[in-house]
C-alpha positions in Angstrom: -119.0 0.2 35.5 -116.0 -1.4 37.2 -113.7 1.5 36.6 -116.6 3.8 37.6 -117.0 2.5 41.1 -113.0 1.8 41.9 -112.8 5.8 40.9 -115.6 6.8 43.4 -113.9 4.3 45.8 -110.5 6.3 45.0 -112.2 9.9 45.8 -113.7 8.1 49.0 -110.1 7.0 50.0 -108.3 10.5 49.2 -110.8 12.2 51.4 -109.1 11.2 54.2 -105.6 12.0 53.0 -103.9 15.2 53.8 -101.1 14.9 51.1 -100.4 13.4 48.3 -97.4 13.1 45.8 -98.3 11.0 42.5 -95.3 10.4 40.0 -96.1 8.2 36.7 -94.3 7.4 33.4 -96.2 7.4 30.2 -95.3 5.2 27.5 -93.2 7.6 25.7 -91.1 7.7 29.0 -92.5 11.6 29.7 -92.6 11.5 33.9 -95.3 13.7 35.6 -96.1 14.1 38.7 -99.3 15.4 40.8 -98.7 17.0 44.2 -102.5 18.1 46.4 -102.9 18.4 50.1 -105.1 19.6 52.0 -104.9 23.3 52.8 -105.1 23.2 56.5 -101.9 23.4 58.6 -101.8 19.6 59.0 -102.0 19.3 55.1 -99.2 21.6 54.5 -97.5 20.1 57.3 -98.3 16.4 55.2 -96.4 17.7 52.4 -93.5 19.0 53.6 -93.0 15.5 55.1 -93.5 13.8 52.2 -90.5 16.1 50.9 -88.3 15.6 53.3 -88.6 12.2 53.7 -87.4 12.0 49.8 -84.5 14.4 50.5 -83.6 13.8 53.8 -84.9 10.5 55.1 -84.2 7.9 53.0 -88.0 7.5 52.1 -86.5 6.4 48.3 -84.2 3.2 49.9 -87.2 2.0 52.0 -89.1 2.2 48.6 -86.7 0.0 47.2 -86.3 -2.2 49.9 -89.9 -3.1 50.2 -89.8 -3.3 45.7 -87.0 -5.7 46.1 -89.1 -7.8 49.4 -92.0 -8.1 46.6 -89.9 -9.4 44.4 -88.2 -11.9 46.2 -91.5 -13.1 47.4 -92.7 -13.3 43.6 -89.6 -14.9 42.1 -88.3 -11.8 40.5 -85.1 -11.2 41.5 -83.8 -10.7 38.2 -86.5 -7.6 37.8 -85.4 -6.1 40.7 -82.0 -6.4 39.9 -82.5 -4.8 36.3 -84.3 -2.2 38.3 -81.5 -1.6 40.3 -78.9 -1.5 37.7 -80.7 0.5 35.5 -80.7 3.0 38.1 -77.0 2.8 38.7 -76.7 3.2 35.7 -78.2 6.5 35.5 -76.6 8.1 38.3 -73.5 7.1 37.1 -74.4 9.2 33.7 -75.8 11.9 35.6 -73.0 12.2 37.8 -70.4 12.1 34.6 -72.5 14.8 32.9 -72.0 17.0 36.4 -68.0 17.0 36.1 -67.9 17.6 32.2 -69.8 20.7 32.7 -67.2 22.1 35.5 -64.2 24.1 35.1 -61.2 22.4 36.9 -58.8 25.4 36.4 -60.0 29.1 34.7 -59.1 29.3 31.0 -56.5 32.5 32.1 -54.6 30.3 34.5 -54.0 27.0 32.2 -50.1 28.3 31.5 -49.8 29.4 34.8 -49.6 25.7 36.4 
C-alpha cells in the first residue's frame, strides 16, 4: 500500500513538471534513460534547458558538488572520492580509446617523412 500511494504521490508531483530527464543503472550495469515534457512551448523549451545545461553549463560539476557536500555532511568522503576516481578513470580510458582509433599520418605518406 506504501508503494501505491508514494507512486500516486509521484504522478501528483510530475504533473507540475514540464521536463523531465531520468537516467538509472540496473544491476547488470545496462544505463537507461527516460526523457518526457510537456508538449507545450514551455515544455519543449524545459527540455532543451535540461540539455544544455548538461553540455554547456556545467549542470554535471554542480551535480557533483552538491554529491560530494552530502557526503561530507554524512562522513563519506572516501565514497565520494571512489566516485570521483572512478570517473577519472573512465575518461582517461575513453579518451585513450579516442587517439588509438585516429590516423596520425595516411598510410601512403609513412616513407615520405
Amino acid at each position: 500500500m506504501d508503494e501505491q500511494l508514494e507512486k500516486q504521490q509521484s504522478q501528483s508531483e510530475n504533473q507540475d513538471l514540464l521536463a523531465i530527464l531520468n537516467i538509472v543503472v540496473d544491476k547488470e550495469g545496462v544505463m537507461e534513460y527516460n526523457c518526457d515534457w510537456d508538449g507545450s512551448t514551455d515544455g519543449i523549451t524545459a527540455v532543451a534547458s535540461i540539455f544544455y545545461k548538461l553540455m554547456f553549463d556545467g549542470l554535471p560539476e554542480s551535480i557533483l558538488a552538491e554529491i560530494k557536500q552530502q557526503c561530507v555532511l554524512e562522513g563519506k568522503e572516501e565514497t565520494y572520492m571512489s566516485m570521483f576516481n572512478l570517473i577519472s578513470a573512465l575518461a582517461v580510458d575513453n579518451n585513450l580509446d579516442k587517439m588509438d582509433d585516429d590516423v596520425v599520418v595516411q598510410p601512403d605518406q609513412v616513407f615520405h617523412l
